[in-house]
N, C-alpha and C positions, 0 to 999 in steps of 0.2 A: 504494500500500500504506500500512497505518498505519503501517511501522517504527516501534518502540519501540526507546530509544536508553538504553541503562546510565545506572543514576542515575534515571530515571523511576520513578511507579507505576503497576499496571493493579489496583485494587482495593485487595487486602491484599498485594499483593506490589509486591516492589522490583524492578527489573529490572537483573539482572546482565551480563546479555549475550546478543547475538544468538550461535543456535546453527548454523543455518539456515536455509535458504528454497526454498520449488518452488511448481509451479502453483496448489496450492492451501492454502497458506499461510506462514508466517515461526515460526521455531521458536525459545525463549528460555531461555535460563537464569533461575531467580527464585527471589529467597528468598519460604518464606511465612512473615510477621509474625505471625501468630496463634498456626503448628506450629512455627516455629523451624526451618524444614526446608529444603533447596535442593529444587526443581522445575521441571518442564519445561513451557514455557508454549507451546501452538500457538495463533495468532491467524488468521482470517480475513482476506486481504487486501481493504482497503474496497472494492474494485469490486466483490466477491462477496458482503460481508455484508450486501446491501440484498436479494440474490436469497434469495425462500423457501427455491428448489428447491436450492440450495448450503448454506443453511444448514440442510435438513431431510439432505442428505446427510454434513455436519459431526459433525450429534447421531447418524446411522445409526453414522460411524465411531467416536465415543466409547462409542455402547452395544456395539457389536461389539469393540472391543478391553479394555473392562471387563468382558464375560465371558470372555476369556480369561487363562489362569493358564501360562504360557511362561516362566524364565529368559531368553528373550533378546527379550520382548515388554515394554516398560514399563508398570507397573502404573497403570491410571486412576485420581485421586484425585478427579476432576469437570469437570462441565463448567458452565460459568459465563458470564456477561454482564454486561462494565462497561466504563458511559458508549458503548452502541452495539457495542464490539466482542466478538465471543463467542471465548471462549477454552478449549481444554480443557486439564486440569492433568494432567500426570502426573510418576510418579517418573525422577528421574536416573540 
């Protein structure tokens, strides 16, 4: 896996803390540097983000959970790629 470890960055965010982790990926606390905002960073673990078909299944579940509108679903803020890892951002 990539683990990302407090105190690193993945782009514009800082990494606060691992949240965490299952089969198909490691979950983060982050601030974002741009919004000023805490957020929720899912990463791709590296033996999966070389696979098309995992990552075309990744951006399936970020467009499927940004049309939903749920209180107990976290709101998608995007989905992003930096330096190799693809990450999707949502709220805390």
């Amino acid at each position: 896996m990539v683990s990302l470890i407090a105190g690193s960055r993945l782009g514009s965010y800082d990494i606060l803390a691992a949240i965490g982790a299952g089969g198909m990926g490691e979950v983060y606390r982050a601030r974002d540097r741009k919004l000023d905002r805490d957020v929720a960073i899912k990463i791709l673990p590296e033996a999966l983000a070389a696979d098309p078909e995992r990552i075309a299944r990744f951006e399936r579940e970020a467009k499927t959970l940004a049309a939903l509108n749920q209180p107990h679903i976290a709101q998608i803020y995007g989905l992003e790629e930096s330096n190799g890892v693809s990450a999707l951002r949502a709220a805390v």
